[in-house]
C-alpha positions, 0 to 999 in steps of 0.5 A: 668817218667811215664804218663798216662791220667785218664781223658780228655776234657770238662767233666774232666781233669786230668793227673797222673805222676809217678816221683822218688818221688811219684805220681804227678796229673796234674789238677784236673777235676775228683771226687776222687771216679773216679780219685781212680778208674781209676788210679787203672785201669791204675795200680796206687795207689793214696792213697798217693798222696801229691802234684796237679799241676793246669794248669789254674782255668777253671771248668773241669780242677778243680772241683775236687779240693776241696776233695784234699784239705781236703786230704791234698795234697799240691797245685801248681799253677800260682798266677793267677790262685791260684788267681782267684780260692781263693785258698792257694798254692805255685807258680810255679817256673822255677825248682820247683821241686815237687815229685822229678820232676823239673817242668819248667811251660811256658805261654800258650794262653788262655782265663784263668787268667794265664794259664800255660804249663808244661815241667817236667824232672827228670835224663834226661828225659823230658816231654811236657804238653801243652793242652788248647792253641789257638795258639803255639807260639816260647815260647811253642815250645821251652818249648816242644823241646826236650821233648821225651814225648808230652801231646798236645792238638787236640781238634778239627777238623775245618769243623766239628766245623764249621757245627756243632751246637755250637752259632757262639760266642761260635765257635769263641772263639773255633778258636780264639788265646786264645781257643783250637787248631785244629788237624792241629795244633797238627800235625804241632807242632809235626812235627816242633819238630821234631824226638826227640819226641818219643810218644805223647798223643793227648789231650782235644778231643772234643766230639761234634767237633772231633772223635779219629779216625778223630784226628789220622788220621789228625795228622798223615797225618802231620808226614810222615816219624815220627818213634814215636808213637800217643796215644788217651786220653779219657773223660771216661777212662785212657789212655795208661801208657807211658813214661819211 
């Protein structure tokens, strides 16, 4: 399986896998023009994409659904979230298997209807999505162990939340148990995964509480002696192509 991020953040979320059967997208937060045009950057062809996995029903995760749609491509959800957005689709299972990918979903902490992460596998490889969470809890952790790829979320730095213009509810949420997780957090769950993980996409940076070179250096500073590798996903551009 191969990963790349066309979009991440507030302005618009998606995520394309690469599987034994095709092409898989996981949200839906970019315009077709745009999600064509930059998966075409990164080497992909989306002509003939069938199936979108949703993590959770918030705008920038889904505001490019409705072009899908009239496309054809085939939705997965949680019922809640395929409830809360009045949409018809298939509920994701335990083993589902979509684009020839087994797609194991687990619980995430957010102020969303029934949010989800996502554990993938196909012949022995796993990968870990786990972005839009306020907290890491033993069922996430154990959902990402053994994953060599991670897309986790660093969405950001607490000082710079704090003296930052946003209204203290606003802040609060940010912090809270179902919000976004710190780059502290980001590094410390890599580093309770362990050695296994062999490269992680630090995800939904913010633009006005967090900067690239901030996220990076947090988290590494957490994982002395990792011998993986850290990538940046961005709100304008496709990342870097990983995975195997």
């Amino acid at each position: 399986m191969r990963v790349c991020s066309l979009g991440s953040g507030s302005t618009g979320n998606a995520l394309l896998v690469e599987g034994p059967g095709g092409l898989l997208l996981v949200d839906a937060g970019l315009p077709w023009r745009e999600l064509q045009a930059r998966a075409a950057q990164a080497g992909f062809s989306v002509k003939g994409l069938r199936a979108v996995v949703l993590t959770h029903e918030h705008s920038d995760h889904v505001r490019g659904l409705e072009p899908l749609l009239r496309r054809g491509v085939e939705v997965f959800a949680s019922a809640g979230t395929l409830r809360a957005l009045g949409v018809a689709g298939t509920v994701l299972q335990p083993g589902i298997e979509v684009a020839g990918v087994r797609i194991h979903p687990f619980p995430t902490s957010h102020d969303a209807a029934e949010p989800v992460g996502l554990r993938l596998e196909f012949d022995g490889v796993r990968v870990g999505i786990a972005t839009d969470l306020g907290q890491v809890t033993a069922e996430v952790l154990a959902a990402l162990a053994g994953c060599e790829t991670v897309v986790l979320e660093a969405n950001h730095d607490v000082g710079k939340l704090l003296a930052g213009p946003y209204p203290w509810p606003l802040k609060l949420r940010i912090l809270g148990p179902e919000g976004h997780l710190a780059n502290e957090d980001a590094g410390r769950t890599i580093r309770l995964l362990g050695d296994g993980v062999r490269e992680v996409l630090l995800a939904h940076l913010s633009q006005e509480n967090n900067t690239p070179s901030l996220a990076l250096d947090t988290v590494a500073a957490a994982l002395d002696g990792w011998r993986g590798r850290l990538y940046l996903t961005y709100p304008d551009r496709p990342s870097a192509v990983v995975g195997s």
